[in-house]
N, C-alpha and C positions, 0 to 999 in steps of 0.2 A: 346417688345411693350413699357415695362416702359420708356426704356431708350430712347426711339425714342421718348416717348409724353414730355422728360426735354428736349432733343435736340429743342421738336417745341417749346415748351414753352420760353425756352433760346434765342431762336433767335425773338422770338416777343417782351421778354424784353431787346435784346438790341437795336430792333427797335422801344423801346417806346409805342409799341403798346400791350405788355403785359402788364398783373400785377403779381407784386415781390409773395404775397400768392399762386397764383397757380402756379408759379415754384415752389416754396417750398413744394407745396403739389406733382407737378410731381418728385419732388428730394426725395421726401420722400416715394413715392408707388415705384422708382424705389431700393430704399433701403430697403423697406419689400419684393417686388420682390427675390434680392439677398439673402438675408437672409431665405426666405423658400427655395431657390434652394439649400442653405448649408447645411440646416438642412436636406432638402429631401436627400440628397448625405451623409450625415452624417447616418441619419435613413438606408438607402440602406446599406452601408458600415457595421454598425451592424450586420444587418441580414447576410450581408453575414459572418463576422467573424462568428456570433451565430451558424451557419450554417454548417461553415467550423467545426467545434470545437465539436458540436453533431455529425458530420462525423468521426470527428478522435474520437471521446470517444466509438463511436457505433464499428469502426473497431478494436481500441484495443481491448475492451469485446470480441469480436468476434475471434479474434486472440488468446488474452490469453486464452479464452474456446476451441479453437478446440485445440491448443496445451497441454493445461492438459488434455481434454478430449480424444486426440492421445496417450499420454503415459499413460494414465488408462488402454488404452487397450492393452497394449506391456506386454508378459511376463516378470516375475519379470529378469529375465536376460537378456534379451534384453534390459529394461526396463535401469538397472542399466550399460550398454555398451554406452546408448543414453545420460547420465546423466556424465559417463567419458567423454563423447565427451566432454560435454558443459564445465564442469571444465577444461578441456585441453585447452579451446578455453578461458577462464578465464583466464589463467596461461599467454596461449603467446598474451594475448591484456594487454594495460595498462587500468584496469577495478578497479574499487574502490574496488571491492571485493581482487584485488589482493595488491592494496595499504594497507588495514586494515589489511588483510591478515600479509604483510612483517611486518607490525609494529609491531606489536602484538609478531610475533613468535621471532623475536631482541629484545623484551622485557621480554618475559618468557626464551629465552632458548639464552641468550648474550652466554653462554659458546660454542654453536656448531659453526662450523667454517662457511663459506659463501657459500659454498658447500651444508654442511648438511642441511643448514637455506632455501636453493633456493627449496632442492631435499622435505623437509619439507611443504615449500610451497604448491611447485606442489600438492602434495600429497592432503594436506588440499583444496585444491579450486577443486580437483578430489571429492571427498566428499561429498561436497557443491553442485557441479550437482548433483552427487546422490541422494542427499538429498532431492534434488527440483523436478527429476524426480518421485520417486519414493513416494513423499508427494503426487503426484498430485494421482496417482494408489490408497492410503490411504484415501484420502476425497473424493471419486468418487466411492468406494466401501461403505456398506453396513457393521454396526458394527460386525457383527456377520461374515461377512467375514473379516472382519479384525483379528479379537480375531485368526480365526485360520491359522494365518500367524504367531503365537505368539508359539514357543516350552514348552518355561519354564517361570515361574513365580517366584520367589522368594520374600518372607516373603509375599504372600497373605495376612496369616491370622492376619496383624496386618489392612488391612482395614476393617476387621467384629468389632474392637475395639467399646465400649461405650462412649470413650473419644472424643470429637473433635480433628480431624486429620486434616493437610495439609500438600498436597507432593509436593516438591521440585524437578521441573524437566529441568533440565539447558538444554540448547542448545545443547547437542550430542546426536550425532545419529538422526534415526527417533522420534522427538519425540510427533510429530502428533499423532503417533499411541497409545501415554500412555492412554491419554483421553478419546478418542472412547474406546481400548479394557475396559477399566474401569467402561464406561459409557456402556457396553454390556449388564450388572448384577446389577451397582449401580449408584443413581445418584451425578454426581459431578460438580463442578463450577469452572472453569479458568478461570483465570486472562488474558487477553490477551492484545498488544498494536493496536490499529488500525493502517490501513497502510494507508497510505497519500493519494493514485491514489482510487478515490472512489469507479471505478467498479472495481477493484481488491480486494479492502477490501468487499464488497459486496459479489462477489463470494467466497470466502471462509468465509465467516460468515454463509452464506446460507449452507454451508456445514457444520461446525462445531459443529452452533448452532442446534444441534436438537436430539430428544431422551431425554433419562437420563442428556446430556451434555448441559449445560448452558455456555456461555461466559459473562465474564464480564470487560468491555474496564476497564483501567489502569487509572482510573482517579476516582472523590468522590462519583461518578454513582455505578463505580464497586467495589468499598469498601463497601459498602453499602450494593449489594448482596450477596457478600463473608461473609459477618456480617450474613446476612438472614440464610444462607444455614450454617453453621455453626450452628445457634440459633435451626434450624431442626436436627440438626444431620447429615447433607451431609458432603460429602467428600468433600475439597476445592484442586485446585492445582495453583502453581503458576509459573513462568521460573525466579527463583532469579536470574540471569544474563543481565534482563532485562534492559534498561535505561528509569525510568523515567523521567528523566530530572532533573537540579539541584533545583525547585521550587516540587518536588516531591519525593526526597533524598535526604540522608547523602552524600556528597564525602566522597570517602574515599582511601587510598594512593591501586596505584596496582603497587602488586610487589615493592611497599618502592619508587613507581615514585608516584609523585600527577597528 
């Protein structure tokens, strides 16, 4: 309709029988015309990305839960056959886990031949399923089901100590599991890094966090707690292997490489 009232108006002013102000005023509603149809198509467009985006965040969550929540319920050997698989499926894709993988192991062990280095690999990204299946069985259970998945303990009794304590628990093995069997009987505080995909880090905070067991993100929040629980007399733990980034540590040379 705009565009048709500048066409009438245009042609009455070049019959002379217009006035120049009300074309300009029809050039001008048909130019706010335009402009709300872009913006209405712009607005549309939002919603629908917005849209699109709460669909995929809702079917991830939904994906990632029924898949931990499927291998919570696999016995521990089945459990740990579904968690080969996935390492194996690590190994023969080109997966970042098997790129950091390769580097790492030419960095610690340059002396095994290409052979050893590959069969080495495999081995470790086998693991690595394991590790993930078999995490998910551990925060999906119940601490006191966990503790007796646990045979032997060694040096317990240096956590009954009066002194302030913090254990050192690097990235091998399960070791999901230190925290909970710990937090069965005592209360203690990790250190933890959040992980980027927000309903992933959510689901397992929601596990982690509760009971005796406190987490505390990797940043001046969680220093802060670790300070607290400490000043009580809790046990603190931490994953020294962690990266917190060069703004939140020392570099320092691995293996005499910087």
């Amino acid at each position: 309709m705009a565009n048709e009232k500048v066409i009438e108006e245009k042609t009455k002013y070049d019959n002379a029988r217009g006035q120049k102000s009300l074309l300009i005023a029809a050039q001008k509603n048909a130019n706010l015309a335009r402009l709300s149809n872009v913006q209405a198509a712009a607005s549309y467009q939002k919603i629908i990305i917005d849209y699109r985006a709460a669909t995929d965040q809702l079917f991830n969550k939904k994906m990632t839960g029924f898949f931990l929540s499927f291998c919570s319920h696999l016995p521990l050997k089945l459990n740990h056959y579904l968690g080969a698989f996935i390492g194996q499926l690590l190994y023969l894709l080109n997966t970042d886990a098997k790129k950091v993988t390769r580097q790492n192991i030419a960095i610690c062990f340059s002396e095994l031949s290409k052979n050893e280095q590959r069969s080495l690999i495999k081995k470790s990204l086998i693991e690595t399923g394991k590790n993930l299946t078999e995490s998910s069985l551990i925060w999906n259970q119940s601490f006191s089901k966990n503790a007796n998945l646990i045979r032997n303990i060694h040096g317990e009794h240096y956590l009954d100590t009066d002194e302030n304590t913090i254990l050192l628990v690097p990235h091998l093995g399960c070791w999901e599991i230190t925290g909970r069997v710990i937090a069965n009987t005592r209360a203690i505080t990790f250190l933890f890094k959040p992980l980027k995909k927000q309903q992933q880090n959510q689901y397992l905070f929601e596990r982690r966090n509760q009971g005796n067991l406190t987490m505390a993100s990797a940043d001046q929040s969680g220093v802060l707690k670790l300070q607290r629980a400490l000043k009580h007399g809790e046990l603190v733990g931490m994953l020294p292997d962690q990266d917190p980034g060069q703004e939140g540590s020392i570099i320092a040379p691995f293996f005499n490489l910087p």
